[in-house]
N, C-alpha and C positions, 0 to 999 in steps of 0.2 A: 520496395522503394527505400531511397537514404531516408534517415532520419529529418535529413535538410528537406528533404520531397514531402516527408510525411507532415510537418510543419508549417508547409506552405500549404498541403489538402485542410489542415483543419483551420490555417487563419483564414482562407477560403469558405469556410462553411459554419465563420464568425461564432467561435469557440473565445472565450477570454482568458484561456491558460491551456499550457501542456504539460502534461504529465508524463517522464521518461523514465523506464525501463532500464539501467545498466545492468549489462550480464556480467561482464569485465570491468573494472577500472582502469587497468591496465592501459588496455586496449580506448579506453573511450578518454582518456587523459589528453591527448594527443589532437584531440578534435573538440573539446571542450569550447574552445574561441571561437570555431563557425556556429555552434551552435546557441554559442550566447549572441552574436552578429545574427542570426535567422532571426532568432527571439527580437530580439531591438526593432528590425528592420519591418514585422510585424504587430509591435506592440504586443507582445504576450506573455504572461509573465508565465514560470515555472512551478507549477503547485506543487507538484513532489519528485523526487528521484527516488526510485525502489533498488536499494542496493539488494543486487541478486547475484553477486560473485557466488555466494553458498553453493547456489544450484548448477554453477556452470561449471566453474573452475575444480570444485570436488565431488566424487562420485562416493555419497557415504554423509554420517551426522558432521557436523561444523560445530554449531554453538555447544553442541552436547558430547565433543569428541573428547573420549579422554587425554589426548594427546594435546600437549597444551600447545605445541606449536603450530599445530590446527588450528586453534582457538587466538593463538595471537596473532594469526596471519590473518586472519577472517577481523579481528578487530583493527587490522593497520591501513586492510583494505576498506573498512568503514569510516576510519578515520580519512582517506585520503577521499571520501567519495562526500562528506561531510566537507572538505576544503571546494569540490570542484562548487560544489552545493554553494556555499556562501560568493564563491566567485559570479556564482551564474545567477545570486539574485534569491535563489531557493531557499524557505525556509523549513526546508521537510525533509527527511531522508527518511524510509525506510526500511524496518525488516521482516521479512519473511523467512521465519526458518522450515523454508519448504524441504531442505534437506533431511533435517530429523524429524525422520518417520515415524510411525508406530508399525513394528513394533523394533521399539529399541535396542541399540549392540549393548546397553549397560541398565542395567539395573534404575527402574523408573526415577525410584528416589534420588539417584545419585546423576542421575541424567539431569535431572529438576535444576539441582543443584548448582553444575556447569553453566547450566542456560542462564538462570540468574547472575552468576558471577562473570559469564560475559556477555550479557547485557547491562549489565550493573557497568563496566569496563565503557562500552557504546557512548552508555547515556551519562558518562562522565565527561568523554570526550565533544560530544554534543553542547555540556551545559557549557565547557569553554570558548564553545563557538557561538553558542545562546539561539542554537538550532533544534528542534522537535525533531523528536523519533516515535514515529507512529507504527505499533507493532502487530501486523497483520495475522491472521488466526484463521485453519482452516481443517477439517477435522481430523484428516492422516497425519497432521502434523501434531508435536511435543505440544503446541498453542491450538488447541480445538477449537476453543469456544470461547463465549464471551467470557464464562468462569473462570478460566485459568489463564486467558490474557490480562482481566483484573487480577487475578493472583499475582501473576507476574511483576505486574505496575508496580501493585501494592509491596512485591518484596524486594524489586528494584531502588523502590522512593525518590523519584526524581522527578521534580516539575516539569521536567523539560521529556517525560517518557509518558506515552499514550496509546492511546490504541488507532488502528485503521481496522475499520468496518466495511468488508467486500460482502456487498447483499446478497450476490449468489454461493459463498462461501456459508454463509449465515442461515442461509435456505436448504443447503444439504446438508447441515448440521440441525434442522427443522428446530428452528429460532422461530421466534415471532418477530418480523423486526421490528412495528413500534415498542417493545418490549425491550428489544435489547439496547436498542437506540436509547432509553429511558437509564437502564443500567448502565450501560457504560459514562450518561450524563457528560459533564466538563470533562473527561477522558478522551473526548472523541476527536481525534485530530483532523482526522481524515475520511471519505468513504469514497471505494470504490462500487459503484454501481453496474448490476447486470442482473440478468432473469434465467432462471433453470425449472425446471421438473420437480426437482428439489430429490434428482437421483443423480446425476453429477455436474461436477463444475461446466456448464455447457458456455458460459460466456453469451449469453443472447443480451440482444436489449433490452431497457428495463420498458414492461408494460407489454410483453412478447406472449408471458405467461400469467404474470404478477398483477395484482391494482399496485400502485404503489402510491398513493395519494396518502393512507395511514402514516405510510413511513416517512413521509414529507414533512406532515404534519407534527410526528415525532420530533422531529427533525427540529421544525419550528419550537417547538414545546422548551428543548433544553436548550437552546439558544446556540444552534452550533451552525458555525461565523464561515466554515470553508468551503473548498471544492466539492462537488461533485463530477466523482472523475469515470469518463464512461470506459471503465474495463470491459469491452468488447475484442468478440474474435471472431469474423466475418471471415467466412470458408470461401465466400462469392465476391458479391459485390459491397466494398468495405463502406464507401461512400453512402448508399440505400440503408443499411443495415445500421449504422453509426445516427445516420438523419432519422431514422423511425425514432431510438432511444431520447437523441437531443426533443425533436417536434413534441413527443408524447411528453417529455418532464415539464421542459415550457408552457405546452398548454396549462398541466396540474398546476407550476407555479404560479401562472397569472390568474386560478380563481382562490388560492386560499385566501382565507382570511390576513 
C-alpha cells in the first residue's frame, strides 16, 4: 500500500502518531504536501523520520566512507530530510548507519573517526533547525551497542544528538533492556519496539516472545517523555500482528504504577 493508505490503516486502529521510513529524499520530496495533508486530515502527528538514503541509495560504508564526497552527499541528503522534517511538524530525524558494516573497508580507528566527524556535520545541522537526531545501533553495524552509541553522543557533544533504542536490535545484541534503558538515561530520544529470539532481528511484536513490563517500567524510571514506535514486519496479516503489539503494551501501561 501508499504511504497515504498506510496512514489511514493506522489512524483507523487509533495510533497517535506515525512514524516514516525515507529510503530516498529525492524521491520522497515531491510528495512531502500529501503527506503532511493525510497527517492534518487525521490528527497525527509525525514522531520520527528515519533518514535511510545510506542503505538505499549506496551499496557500500557512507558515514565511514573514506571518500569525502560520499560523506558530504550523505550529509546534504540529511540536511534536506531535516528541512522536509521541520516542514511536516517532525521533531526527529534519524540515523541508521546500517550501511557500515563490520567488517570494515578501513581500518577500525580510522573508520571511528569519519563517523564522528559526520555526525558531528548532522548534528550541527539539526541544532540550526533546533531538531533531535536520534542514533539508531544494531550490532553488524560501526554503532553495536548501547556502548559505543554513547561513545558516539559523547564525542559528538551535542544537545540536540541521542540515541534511538530498537528493543529487538538490543535483544540480539543480548542487552538487558531495563539496563540499557537506565544507561542510555536523558539520551534517549526515541524507541523503536519489537520482539525476537534474540538470534536475529525478526521484527515480531513486543510481548510475542519478551515480558516487557521491566522495560516499561525502565522506561518510567528515567522519565522518558516520547513515542513508542512499533517497528514491526508482518510477513501476513499486518493489521493482526501490529493490533497483538499495540493491545499487549496498553494493557502493561494501564496497570503500572
Amino acid at each position: 500500500m501508499s504511504t497515504e493508505q498506510a496512514i489511514d490503516k493506522i489512524a483507523a486502529m487509533k495510533f497517535d502518531g506515525v512514524e516514516i521510513a525515507v529510503w530516498n529524499i529525492e524521491e520522497f520530496w515531491p510528495r512531502r504536501e500529501a503527506i503532511k495533508e493525510k497527517l492534518q486530515a487525521h490528527g497525527l502527528e509525525l514522531s520520527n523520520i528515519g533518514c535511510n538514503d545510506n542503505v538505499y541509495v549506496w551499496n557500500g560504508p557512507v558515514y565511514t566512507n573514506p571518500d569525502v564526497k560520499v560523506r558530504d552527499e550523505m550529509v546534504r541528503r540529511f540536511e534536506k530530510t531535516l528541512d522536509v522534517a521541520a516542514e511536516l511538524g517532525c521533531r526527529s530525524v534519524s540515523i541508521w548507519p546500517g550501511s557500515d558494516t563490520i567488517p570494515f573497508r578501513t581500518q577500525y580507528h580510522k573508520a571511528w573517526k569519519l563517523l564522528v566527524e559526520t555526525l558531528a556535520m548532522c548534528a550541527r545541522a539539526a541544532e540550526e533547525r533546533d531538531l533531535q537526531v536520534p542514533l539508531e545501533y544494531k550490532p553488524e553495524n560501526i554503532l553495536s551497542n548501547a556502548d559505543s552509541t554513547l561513545r558516539a553522543i559523547e564525542a559528538v557533544n551535542s544537545e540536540n544528538m541521542g540515541a534511538l533504542l530498537d528493543t529487538g536490535h538490543a535483544i540480539v545484541a543480548r542487552e538487558h533492556l531495563p539496563t540499557v534503558t537506565e544507561m542510555l538515561g536523558n539520551h534517549l530520544l526515541h524507541v523503536h519496539i519489537d520482539d525476537n529470539y534474540a538470534d536475529w532481528d525478526r521484527d515480531l511484536p513486543p510481548g510475542y516472545v519478551h515480558n516487557f513490563e521491566p522495560f516499561l517500567r525502565a522506561l518510567k524510571k528515567v522519565g522518558y517523555k516520547g513515542y513508542l514506535s512499533l517497528d514491526v514486519w508482518p510477513y501476513e496479516d499486518a493489521e493482526k500482528e501490529i493490533g497483538f503489539g499495540k493491545v499487549y503494551l496498553e494493557r502493561l501501561m494501564a496497570v503500572l504504577p
